[in-house]
BAFI-3210 file (N, C-alpha, C; in Angstrom, 3 decimals, decimal comma, padded with zeros to 6 digits):
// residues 194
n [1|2|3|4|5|6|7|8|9|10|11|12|13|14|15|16|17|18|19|20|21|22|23|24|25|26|27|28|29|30|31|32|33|34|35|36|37|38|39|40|41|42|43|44|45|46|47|48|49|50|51|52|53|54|55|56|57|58|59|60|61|62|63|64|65|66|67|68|69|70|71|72|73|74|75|76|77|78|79|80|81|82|83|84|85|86|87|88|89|90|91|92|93|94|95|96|97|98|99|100|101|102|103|104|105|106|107|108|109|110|111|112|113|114|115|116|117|118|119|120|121|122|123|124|125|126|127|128|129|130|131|132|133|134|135|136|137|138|139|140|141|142|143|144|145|146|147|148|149|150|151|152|153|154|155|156|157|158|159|160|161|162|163|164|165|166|167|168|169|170|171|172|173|174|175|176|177|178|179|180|181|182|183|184|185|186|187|188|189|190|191|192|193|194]
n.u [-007,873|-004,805|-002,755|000,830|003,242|005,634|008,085|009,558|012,313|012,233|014,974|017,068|017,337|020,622|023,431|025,078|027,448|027,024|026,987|028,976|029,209|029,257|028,318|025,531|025,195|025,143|022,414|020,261|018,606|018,841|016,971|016,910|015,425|013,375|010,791|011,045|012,024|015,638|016,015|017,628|016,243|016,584|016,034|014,959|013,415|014,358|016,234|014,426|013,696|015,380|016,287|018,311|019,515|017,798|017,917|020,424|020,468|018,430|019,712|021,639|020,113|019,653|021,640|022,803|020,892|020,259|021,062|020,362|018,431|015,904|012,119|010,223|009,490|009,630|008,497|008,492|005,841|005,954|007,903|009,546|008,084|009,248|011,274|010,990|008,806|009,697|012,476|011,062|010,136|012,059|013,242|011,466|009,433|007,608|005,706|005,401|003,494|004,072|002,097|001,024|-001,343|-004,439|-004,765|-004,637|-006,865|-007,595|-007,502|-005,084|-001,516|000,102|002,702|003,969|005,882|008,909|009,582|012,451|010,440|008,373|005,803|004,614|002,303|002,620|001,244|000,483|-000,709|-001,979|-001,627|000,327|002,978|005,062|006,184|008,270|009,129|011,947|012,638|013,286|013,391|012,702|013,794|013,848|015,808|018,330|017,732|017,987|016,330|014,014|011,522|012,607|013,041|010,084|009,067|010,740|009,671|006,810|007,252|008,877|006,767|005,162|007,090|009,333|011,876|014,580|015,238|016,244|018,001|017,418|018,875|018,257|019,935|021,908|022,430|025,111|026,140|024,730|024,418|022,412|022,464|022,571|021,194|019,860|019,530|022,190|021,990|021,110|021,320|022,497|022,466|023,355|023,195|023,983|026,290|025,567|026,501|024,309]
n.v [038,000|036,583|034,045|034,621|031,643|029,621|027,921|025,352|025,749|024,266|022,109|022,324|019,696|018,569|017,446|016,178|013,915|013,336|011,880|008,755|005,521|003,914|005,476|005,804|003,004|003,229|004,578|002,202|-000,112|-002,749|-005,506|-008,778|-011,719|-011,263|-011,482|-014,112|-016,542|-016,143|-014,736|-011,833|-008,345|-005,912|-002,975|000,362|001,920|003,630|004,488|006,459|007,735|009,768|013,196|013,449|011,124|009,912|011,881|011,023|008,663|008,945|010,559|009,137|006,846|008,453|009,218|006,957|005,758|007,903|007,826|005,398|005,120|004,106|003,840|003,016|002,481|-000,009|-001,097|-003,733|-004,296|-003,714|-002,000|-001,568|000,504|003,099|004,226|004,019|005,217|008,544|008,217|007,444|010,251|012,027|010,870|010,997|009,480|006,540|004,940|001,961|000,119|-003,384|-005,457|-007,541|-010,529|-009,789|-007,273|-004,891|-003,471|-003,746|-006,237|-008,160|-010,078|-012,883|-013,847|-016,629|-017,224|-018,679|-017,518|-016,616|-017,181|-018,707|-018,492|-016,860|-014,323|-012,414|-009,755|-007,753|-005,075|-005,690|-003,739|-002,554|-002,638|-002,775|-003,554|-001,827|-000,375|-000,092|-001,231|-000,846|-002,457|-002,577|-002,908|-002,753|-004,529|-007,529|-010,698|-013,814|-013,113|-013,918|-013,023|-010,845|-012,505|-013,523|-011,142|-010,251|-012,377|-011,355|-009,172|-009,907|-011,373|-009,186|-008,173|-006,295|-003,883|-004,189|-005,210|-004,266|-004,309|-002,695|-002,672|-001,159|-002,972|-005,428|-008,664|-009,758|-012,528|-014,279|-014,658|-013,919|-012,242|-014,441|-015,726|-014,797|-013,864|-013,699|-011,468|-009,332|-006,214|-005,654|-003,719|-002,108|-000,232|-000,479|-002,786|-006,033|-008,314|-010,664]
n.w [012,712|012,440|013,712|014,057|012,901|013,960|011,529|010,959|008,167|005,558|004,276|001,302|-000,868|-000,782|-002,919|-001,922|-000,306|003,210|005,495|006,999|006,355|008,534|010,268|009,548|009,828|012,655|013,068|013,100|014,552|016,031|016,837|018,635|018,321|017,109|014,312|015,200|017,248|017,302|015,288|013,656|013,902|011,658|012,503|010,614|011,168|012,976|011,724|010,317|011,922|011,860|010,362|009,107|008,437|006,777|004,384|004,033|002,944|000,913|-000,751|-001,233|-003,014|-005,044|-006,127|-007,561|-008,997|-011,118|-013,666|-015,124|-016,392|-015,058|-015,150|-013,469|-009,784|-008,351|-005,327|-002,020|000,486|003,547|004,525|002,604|001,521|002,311|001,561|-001,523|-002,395|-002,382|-003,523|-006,372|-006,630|-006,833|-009,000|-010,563|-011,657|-012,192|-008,993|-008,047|-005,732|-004,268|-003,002|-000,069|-000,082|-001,366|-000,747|-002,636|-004,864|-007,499|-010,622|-009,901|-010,138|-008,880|-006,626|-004,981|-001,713|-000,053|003,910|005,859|008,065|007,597|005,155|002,318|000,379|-002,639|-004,342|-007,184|-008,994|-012,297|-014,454|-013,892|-014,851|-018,012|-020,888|-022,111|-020,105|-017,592|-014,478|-011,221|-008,101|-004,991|-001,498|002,260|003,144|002,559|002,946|002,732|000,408|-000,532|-000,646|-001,987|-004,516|-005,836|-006,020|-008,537|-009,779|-010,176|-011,627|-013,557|-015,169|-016,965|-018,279|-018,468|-019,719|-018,571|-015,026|-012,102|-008,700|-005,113|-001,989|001,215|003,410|003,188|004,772|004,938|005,777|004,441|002,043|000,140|-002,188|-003,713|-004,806|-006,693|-011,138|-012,468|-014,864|-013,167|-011,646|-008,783|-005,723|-002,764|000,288|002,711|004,373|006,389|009,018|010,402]
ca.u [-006,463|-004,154|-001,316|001,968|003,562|007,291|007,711|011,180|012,436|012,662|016,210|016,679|018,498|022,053|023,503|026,374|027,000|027,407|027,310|029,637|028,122|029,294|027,350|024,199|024,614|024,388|020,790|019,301|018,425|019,067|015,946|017,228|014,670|011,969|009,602|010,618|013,352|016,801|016,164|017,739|015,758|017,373|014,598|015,180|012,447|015,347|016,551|013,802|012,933|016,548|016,242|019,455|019,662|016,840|018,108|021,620|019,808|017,623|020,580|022,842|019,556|019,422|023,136|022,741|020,092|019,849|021,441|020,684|017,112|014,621|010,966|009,509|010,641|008,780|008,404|007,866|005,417|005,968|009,452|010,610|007,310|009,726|012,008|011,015|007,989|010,957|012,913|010,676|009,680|013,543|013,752|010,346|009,408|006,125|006,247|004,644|003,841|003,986|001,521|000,806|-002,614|-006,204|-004,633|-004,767|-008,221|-007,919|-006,993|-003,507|-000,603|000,685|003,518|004,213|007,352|008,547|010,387|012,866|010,148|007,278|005,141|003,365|001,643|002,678|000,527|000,952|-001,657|-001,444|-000,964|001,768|004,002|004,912|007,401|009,017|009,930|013,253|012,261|013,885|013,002|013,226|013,389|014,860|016,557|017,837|018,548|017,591|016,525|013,012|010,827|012,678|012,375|008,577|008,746|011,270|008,591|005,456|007,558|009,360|005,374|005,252|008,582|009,996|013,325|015,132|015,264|017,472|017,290|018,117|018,077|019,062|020,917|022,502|022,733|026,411|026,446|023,309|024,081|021,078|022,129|023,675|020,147|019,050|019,936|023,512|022,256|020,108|022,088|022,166|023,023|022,894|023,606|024,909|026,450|025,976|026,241|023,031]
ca.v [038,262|035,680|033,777|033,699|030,333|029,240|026,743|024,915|025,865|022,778|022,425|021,835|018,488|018,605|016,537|015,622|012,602|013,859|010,412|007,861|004,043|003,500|006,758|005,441|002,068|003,661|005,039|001,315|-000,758|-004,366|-006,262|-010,017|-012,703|-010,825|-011,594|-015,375|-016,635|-016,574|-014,129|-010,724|-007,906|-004,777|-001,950|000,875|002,853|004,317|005,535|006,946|009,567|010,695|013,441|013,686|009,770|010,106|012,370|010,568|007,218|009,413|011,265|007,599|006,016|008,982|009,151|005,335|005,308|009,177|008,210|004,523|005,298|003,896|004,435|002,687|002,208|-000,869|-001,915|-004,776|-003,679|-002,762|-001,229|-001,016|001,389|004,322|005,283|004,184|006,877|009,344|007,673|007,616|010,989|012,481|010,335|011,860|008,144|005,964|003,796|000,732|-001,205|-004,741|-005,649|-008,764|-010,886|-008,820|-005,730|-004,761|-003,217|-003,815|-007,486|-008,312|-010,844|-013,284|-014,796|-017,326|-017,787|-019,439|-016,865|-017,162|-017,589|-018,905|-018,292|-015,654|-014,582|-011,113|-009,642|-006,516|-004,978|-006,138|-003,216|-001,713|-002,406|-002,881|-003,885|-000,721|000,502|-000,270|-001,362|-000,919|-003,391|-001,867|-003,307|-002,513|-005,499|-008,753|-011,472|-014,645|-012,879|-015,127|-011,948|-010,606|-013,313|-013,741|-009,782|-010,823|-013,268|-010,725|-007,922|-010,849|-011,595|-008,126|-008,319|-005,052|-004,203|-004,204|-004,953|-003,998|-004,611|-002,167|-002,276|-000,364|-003,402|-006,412|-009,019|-010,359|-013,687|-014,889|-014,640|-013,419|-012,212|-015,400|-016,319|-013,364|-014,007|-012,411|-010,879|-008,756|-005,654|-005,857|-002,811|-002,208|000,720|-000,855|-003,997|-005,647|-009,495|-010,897]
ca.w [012,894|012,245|014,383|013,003|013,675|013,652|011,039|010,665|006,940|004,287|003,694|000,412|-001,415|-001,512|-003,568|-001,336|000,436|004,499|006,656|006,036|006,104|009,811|010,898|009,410|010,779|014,362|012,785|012,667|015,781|016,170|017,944|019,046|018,409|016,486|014,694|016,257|018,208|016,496|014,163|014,285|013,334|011,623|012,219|009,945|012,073|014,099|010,944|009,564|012,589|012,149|009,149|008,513|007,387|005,328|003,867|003,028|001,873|-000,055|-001,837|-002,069|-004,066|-005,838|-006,748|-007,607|-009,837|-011,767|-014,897|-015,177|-017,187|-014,692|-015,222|-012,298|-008,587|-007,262|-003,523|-001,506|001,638|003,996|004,580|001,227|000,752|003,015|000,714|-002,669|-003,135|-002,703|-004,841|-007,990|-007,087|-006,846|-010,182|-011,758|-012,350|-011,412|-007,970|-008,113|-004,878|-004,383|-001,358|000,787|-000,440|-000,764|-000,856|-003,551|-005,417|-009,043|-010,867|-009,680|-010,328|-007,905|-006,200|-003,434|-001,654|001,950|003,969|007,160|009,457|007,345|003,848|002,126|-000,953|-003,269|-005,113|-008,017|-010,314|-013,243|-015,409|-013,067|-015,237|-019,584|-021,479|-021,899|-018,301|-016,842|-013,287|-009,833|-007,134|-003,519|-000,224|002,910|003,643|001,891|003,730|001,595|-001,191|-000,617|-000,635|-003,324|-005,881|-005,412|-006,390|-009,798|-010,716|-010,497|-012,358|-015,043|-015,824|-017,340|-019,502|-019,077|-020,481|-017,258|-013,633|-011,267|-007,360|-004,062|-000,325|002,210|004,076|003,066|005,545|003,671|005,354|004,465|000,938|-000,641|-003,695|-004,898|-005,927|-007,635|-011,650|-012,891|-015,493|-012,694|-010,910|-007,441|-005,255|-001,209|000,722|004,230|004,285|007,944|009,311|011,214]
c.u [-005,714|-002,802|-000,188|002,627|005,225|007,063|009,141|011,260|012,767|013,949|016,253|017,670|019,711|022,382|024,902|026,049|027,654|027,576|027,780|028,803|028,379|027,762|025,877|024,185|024,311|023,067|020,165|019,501|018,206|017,691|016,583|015,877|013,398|011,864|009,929|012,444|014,325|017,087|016,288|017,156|016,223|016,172|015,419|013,950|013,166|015,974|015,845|013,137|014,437|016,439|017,475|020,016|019,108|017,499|019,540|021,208|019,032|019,160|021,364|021,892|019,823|021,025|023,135|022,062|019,638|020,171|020,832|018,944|015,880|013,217|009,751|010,324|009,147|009,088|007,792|007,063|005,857|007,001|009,849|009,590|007,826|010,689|012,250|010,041|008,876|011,769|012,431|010,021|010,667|013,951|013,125|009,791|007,878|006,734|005,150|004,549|003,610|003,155|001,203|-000,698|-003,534|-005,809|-005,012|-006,243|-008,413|-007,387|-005,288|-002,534|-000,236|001,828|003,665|005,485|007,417|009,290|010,951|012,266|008,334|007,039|004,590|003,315|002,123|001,902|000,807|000,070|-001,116|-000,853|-000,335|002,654|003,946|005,943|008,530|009,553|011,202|012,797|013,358|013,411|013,442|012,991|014,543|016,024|016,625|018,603|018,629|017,517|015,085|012,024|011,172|012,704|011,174|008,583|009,445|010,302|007,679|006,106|008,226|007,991|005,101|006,087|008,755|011,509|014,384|015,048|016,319|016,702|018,520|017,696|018,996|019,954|020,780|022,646|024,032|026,586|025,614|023,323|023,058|021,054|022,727|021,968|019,339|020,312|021,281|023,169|021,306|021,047|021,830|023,245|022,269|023,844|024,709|025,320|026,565|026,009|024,801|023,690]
c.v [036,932|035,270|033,560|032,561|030,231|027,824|026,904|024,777|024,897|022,802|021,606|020,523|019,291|017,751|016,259|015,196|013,059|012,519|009,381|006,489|003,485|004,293|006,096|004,258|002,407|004,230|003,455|000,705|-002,097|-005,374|-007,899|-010,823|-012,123|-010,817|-013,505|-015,661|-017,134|-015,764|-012,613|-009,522|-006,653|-003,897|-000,680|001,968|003,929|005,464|006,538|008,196|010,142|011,498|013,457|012,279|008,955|010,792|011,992|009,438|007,905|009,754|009,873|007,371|006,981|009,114|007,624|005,403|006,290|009,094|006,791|003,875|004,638|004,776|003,969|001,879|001,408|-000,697|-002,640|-003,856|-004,377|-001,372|-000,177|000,545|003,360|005,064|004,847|005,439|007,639|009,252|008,039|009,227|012,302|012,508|010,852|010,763|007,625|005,123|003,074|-000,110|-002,213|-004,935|-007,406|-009,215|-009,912|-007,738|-004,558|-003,983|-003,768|-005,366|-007,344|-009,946|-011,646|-013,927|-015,313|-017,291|-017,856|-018,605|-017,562|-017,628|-018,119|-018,633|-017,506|-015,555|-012,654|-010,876|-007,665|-006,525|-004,928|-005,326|-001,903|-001,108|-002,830|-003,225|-002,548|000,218|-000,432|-000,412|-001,584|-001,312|-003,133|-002,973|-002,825|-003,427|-006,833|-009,073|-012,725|-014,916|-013,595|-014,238|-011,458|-011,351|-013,352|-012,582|-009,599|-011,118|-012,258|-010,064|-008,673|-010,755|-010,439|-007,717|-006,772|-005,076|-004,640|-004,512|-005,022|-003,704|-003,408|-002,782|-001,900|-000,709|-004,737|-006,674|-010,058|-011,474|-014,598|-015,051|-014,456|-013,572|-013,301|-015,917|-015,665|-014,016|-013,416|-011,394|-009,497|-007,961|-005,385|-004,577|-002,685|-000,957|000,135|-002,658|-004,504|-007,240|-009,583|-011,295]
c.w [012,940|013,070|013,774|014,025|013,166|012,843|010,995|008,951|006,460|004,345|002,879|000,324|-001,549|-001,839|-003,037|-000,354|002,070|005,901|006,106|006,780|007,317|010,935|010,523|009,795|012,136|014,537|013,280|014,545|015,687|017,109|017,778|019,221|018,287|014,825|015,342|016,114|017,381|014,842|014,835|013,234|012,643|011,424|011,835|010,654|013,033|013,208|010,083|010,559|012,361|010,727|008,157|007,771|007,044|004,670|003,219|002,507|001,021|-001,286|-002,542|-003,181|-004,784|-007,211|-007,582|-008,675|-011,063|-013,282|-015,331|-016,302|-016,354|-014,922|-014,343|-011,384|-008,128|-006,245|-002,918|-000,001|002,873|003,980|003,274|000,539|001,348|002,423|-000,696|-003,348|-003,339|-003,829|-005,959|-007,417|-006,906|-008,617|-011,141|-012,333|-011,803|-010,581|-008,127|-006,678|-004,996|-002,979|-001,109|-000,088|-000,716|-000,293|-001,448|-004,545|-007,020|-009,288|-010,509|-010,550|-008,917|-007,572|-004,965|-002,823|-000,054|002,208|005,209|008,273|008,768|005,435|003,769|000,775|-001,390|-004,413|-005,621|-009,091|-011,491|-014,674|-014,878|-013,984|-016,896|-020,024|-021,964|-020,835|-017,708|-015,278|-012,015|-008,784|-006,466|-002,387|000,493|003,146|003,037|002,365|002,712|000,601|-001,499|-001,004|-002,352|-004,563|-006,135|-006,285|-008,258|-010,056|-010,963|-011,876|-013,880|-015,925|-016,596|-018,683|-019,743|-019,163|-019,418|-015,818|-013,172|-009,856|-006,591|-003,073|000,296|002,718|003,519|003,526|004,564|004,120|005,361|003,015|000,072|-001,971|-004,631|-005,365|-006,642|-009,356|-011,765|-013,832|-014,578|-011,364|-009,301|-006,659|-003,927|-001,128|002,301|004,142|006,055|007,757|010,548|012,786]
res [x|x|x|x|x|x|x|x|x|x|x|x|x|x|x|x|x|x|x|x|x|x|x|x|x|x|x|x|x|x|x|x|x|x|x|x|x|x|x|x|x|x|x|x|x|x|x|x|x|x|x|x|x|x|x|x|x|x|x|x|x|x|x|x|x|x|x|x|x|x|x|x|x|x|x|x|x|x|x|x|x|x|x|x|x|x|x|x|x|x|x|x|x|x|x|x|x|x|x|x|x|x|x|x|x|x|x|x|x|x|x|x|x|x|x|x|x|x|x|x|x|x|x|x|x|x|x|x|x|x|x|x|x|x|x|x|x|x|x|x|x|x|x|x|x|x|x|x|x|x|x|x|x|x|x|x|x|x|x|x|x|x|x|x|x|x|x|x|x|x|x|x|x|x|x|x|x|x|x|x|x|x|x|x|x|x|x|x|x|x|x|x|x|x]
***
Protein backbone atom coordinates (compact mmCIF):
# COMPACT_ATOMS: atom_id res chain seq x y z
CA UNK A 1 0.00 0.00 0.00
CA UNK A 2 1.43 3.11 -0.84
CA UNK A 3 1.79 6.68 1.00
CA UNK A 4 0.61 9.54 -0.76
CA UNK A 5 2.93 12.46 -0.18
CA UNK A 6 2.37 16.28 -0.62
CA UNK A 7 4.67 17.47 -3.17
CA UNK A 8 4.91 21.33 -3.91
CA UNK A 9 3.83 21.70 -7.79
CA UNK A 10 6.74 22.96 -10.34
CA UNK A 11 5.63 26.25 -11.35
CA UNK A 12 6.24 26.61 -14.64
CA UNK A 13 8.66 29.49 -16.56
CA UNK A 14 7.08 32.63 -17.09
CA UNK A 15 8.52 34.62 -19.24
CA UNK A 16 7.96 37.80 -17.34
CA UNK A 17 10.29 39.82 -15.56
CA UNK A 18 8.65 40.04 -11.62
CA UNK A 19 11.63 41.62 -9.35
CA UNK A 20 13.02 44.74 -10.17
CA UNK A 21 17.11 45.00 -9.78
CA UNK A 22 16.80 46.64 -6.23
CA UNK A 23 14.58 43.61 -5.03
CA UNK A 24 17.21 41.19 -6.08
CA UNK A 25 19.97 43.12 -4.65
CA UNK A 26 18.33 42.59 -1.13
CA UNK A 27 18.71 38.61 -2.30
CA UNK A 28 22.72 38.84 -2.11
CA UNK A 29 24.70 39.23 1.16
CA UNK A 30 27.67 41.37 1.58
CA UNK A 31 30.54 39.53 3.79
CA UNK A 32 33.32 42.39 4.85
CA UNK A 33 36.87 41.16 4.62
CA UNK A 34 36.45 37.75 2.98
CA UNK A 35 38.28 35.77 1.52
CA UNK A 36 41.15 38.43 3.07
CA UNK A 37 40.99 41.62 4.72
CA UNK A 38 39.64 44.53 2.60
CA UNK A 39 37.88 42.70 0.28
CA UNK A 40 34.13 42.69 0.09
CA UNK A 41 32.49 39.62 -0.71
CA UNK A 42 29.12 39.58 -2.71
CA UNK A 43 27.67 35.94 -1.87
CA UNK A 44 25.06 35.05 -4.29
CA UNK A 45 24.23 31.96 -1.92
CA UNK A 46 21.53 34.14 -0.31
CA UNK A 47 20.18 34.41 -3.63
CA UNK A 48 20.17 31.20 -4.71
CA UNK A 49 17.91 29.60 -1.69
CA UNK A 50 15.42 32.33 -2.61
CA UNK A 51 13.30 30.61 -5.64
CA UNK A 52 11.80 33.34 -6.67
CA UNK A 53 15.34 35.08 -7.68
CA UNK A 54 16.39 32.19 -9.39
CA UNK A 55 13.93 32.24 -11.07
CA UNK A 56 14.16 36.08 -12.27
CA UNK A 57 18.05 35.76 -13.08
CA UNK A 58 17.13 32.67 -14.80
CA UNK A 59 14.36 34.38 -16.99
CA UNK A 60 16.76 37.95 -17.37
CA UNK A 61 19.73 35.47 -18.90
CA UNK A 62 17.24 33.92 -20.74
CA UNK A 63 15.61 37.11 -22.10
CA UNK A 64 19.30 38.29 -22.78
CA UNK A 65 20.62 35.70 -24.67
CA UNK A 66 17.37 33.66 -26.68
CA UNK A 67 17.84 35.20 -29.95
CA UNK A 68 21.52 36.05 -30.01
CA UNK A 69 22.47 32.31 -31.59
CA UNK A 70 24.57 30.90 -28.77
CA UNK A 71 25.65 27.33 -28.87
CA UNK A 72 27.60 27.04 -25.73
CA UNK A 73 27.26 28.62 -22.17
CA UNK A 74 30.71 28.38 -20.53
CA UNK A 75 31.51 28.84 -16.74
CA UNK A 76 34.16 29.76 -14.57
CA UNK A 77 33.93 27.39 -11.19
CA UNK A 78 32.68 27.72 -8.95
CA UNK A 79 29.79 30.27 -8.85
CA UNK A 80 29.39 30.90 -12.32
CA UNK A 81 28.63 26.86 -12.47
CA UNK A 82 24.78 28.01 -10.62
CA UNK A 83 23.15 29.44 -13.22
CA UNK A 84 24.83 28.69 -16.41
CA UNK A 85 23.69 24.78 -16.60
CA UNK A 86 20.19 26.45 -16.61
CA UNK A 87 21.06 28.71 -18.92
CA UNK A 88 22.30 26.42 -21.77
CA UNK A 89 19.59 24.18 -20.86
CA UNK A 90 16.61 27.05 -21.14
CA UNK A 91 18.74 27.83 -24.41
CA UNK A 92 18.91 23.96 -25.61
CA UNK A 93 22.71 24.63 -25.96
CA UNK A 94 25.98 22.69 -24.55
CA UNK A 95 27.61 24.05 -21.08
CA UNK A 96 31.06 23.89 -20.92
CA UNK A 97 32.88 24.30 -17.55
CA UNK A 98 35.98 25.97 -16.96
CA UNK A 99 37.58 24.43 -13.63
CA UNK A 100 40.53 25.31 -11.31
CA UNK A 101 43.97 23.01 -12.04
CA UNK A 102 43.63 18.87 -11.99
CA UNK A 103 40.18 18.97 -12.38
CA UNK A 104 39.58 18.18 -15.07
CA UNK A 105 39.78 14.23 -16.55
CA UNK A 106 40.49 14.41 -20.16
CA UNK A 107 43.58 16.63 -21.96
CA UNK A 108 42.77 20.23 -21.18
CA UNK A 109 43.91 23.86 -22.09
CA UNK A 110 45.38 26.28 -19.76
CA UNK A 111 45.43 29.64 -18.36
CA UNK A 112 47.20 31.60 -15.62
CA UNK A 113 46.16 34.80 -14.22
CA UNK A 114 46.87 36.92 -10.73
CA UNK A 115 43.60 37.68 -9.04
CA UNK A 116 42.58 40.34 -6.17
CA UNK A 117 43.91 38.30 -3.54
CA UNK A 118 46.47 36.07 -5.25
CA UNK A 119 47.09 33.55 -8.48
CA UNK A 120 45.59 30.66 -10.06
CA UNK A 121 45.59 28.36 -12.94
CA UNK A 122 42.20 27.60 -15.48
CA UNK A 123 41.92 24.87 -17.10
CA UNK A 124 39.15 23.64 -20.13
CA UNK A 125 39.04 20.42 -22.15
CA UNK A 126 40.24 20.82 -25.04
CA UNK A 127 37.57 19.81 -27.35
CA UNK A 128 34.88 21.86 -25.41
CA UNK A 129 34.75 23.96 -27.81
CA UNK A 130 35.16 24.56 -32.21
CA UNK A 131 35.18 27.05 -34.36
CA UNK A 132 31.68 27.12 -35.08
CA UNK A 133 29.90 27.77 -31.66
CA UNK A 134 29.09 31.23 -30.59
CA UNK A 135 30.20 31.14 -26.91
CA UNK A 136 28.84 32.75 -23.70
CA UNK A 137 31.23 33.26 -20.83
CA UNK A 138 29.46 33.16 -17.32
CA UNK A 139 30.42 34.23 -14.02
CA UNK A 140 28.83 35.52 -11.12
CA UNK A 141 30.77 38.39 -10.50
CA UNK A 142 33.32 40.75 -12.28
CA UNK A 143 35.34 42.72 -10.45
CA UNK A 144 38.78 43.00 -12.35
CA UNK A 145 37.86 41.02 -15.04
CA UNK A 146 41.31 38.87 -13.97
CA UNK A 147 39.35 35.55 -13.83
CA UNK A 148 37.58 36.39 -16.77
CA UNK A 149 40.37 37.02 -19.17
CA UNK A 150 42.30 33.82 -18.23
CA UNK A 151 38.72 32.20 -19.36
CA UNK A 152 38.89 34.59 -23.01
CA UNK A 153 42.30 33.13 -23.51
CA UNK A 154 41.29 29.25 -23.00
CA UNK A 155 38.03 29.77 -25.20
CA UNK A 156 40.14 32.38 -27.98
CA UNK A 157 42.54 29.03 -28.24
CA UNK A 158 39.58 27.30 -29.85
CA UNK A 159 38.54 30.18 -32.39
CA UNK A 160 34.96 30.11 -32.25
CA UNK A 161 32.92 32.61 -34.08
CA UNK A 162 31.90 34.55 -31.10
CA UNK A 163 32.23 35.33 -27.50
CA UNK A 164 30.25 37.15 -25.45
CA UNK A 165 30.56 37.62 -21.53
CA UNK A 166 27.73 37.64 -18.44
CA UNK A 167 27.54 38.01 -14.73
CA UNK A 168 25.19 38.33 -12.40
CA UNK A 169 27.02 41.47 -10.67
CA UNK A 170 29.16 44.07 -11.76
CA UNK A 171 31.22 45.62 -9.24
CA UNK A 172 31.05 49.33 -11.51
CA UNK A 173 33.92 50.93 -9.73
CA UNK A 174 36.38 48.53 -10.19
CA UNK A 175 36.13 48.78 -13.79
CA UNK A 176 36.40 45.40 -15.03
CA UNK A 177 35.12 45.55 -18.23
CA UNK A 178 37.46 48.17 -19.50
CA UNK A 179 39.85 45.29 -20.06
CA UNK A 180 37.77 42.88 -21.72
CA UNK A 181 38.31 43.57 -25.79
CA UNK A 182 35.48 45.99 -27.51
CA UNK A 183 34.83 43.96 -29.99
CA UNK A 184 33.57 41.40 -27.03
CA UNK A 185 29.79 42.04 -25.60
CA UNK A 186 29.66 42.53 -22.16
CA UNK A 187 26.37 42.22 -20.20
CA UNK A 188 25.54 42.24 -16.19
CA UNK A 189 22.44 41.82 -14.46
CA UNK A 190 23.03 44.00 -11.09
CA UNK A 191 25.23 46.72 -11.12
CA UNK A 192 26.62 47.35 -7.37
CA UNK A 193 29.88 49.35 -5.92
CA UNK A 194 32.33 47.23 -3.59
Amino acid sequence: MSVPRETKMYKPYKNILNMNEEELKKTLRIVPNFPHKGIMFFDITTMIKNPDAVEEVTNRLYEMYKDKGITKVVALESRGFLFAPILANKLHVGFVPIRKEGKLPAETIKASYTKEYGTDTLEMHKDAINENDVVLLHDDLLATGGSMTAAINLVKQMHPKKIMLNFIIELTNLNGRKVFDEDIEVDSILFCEE
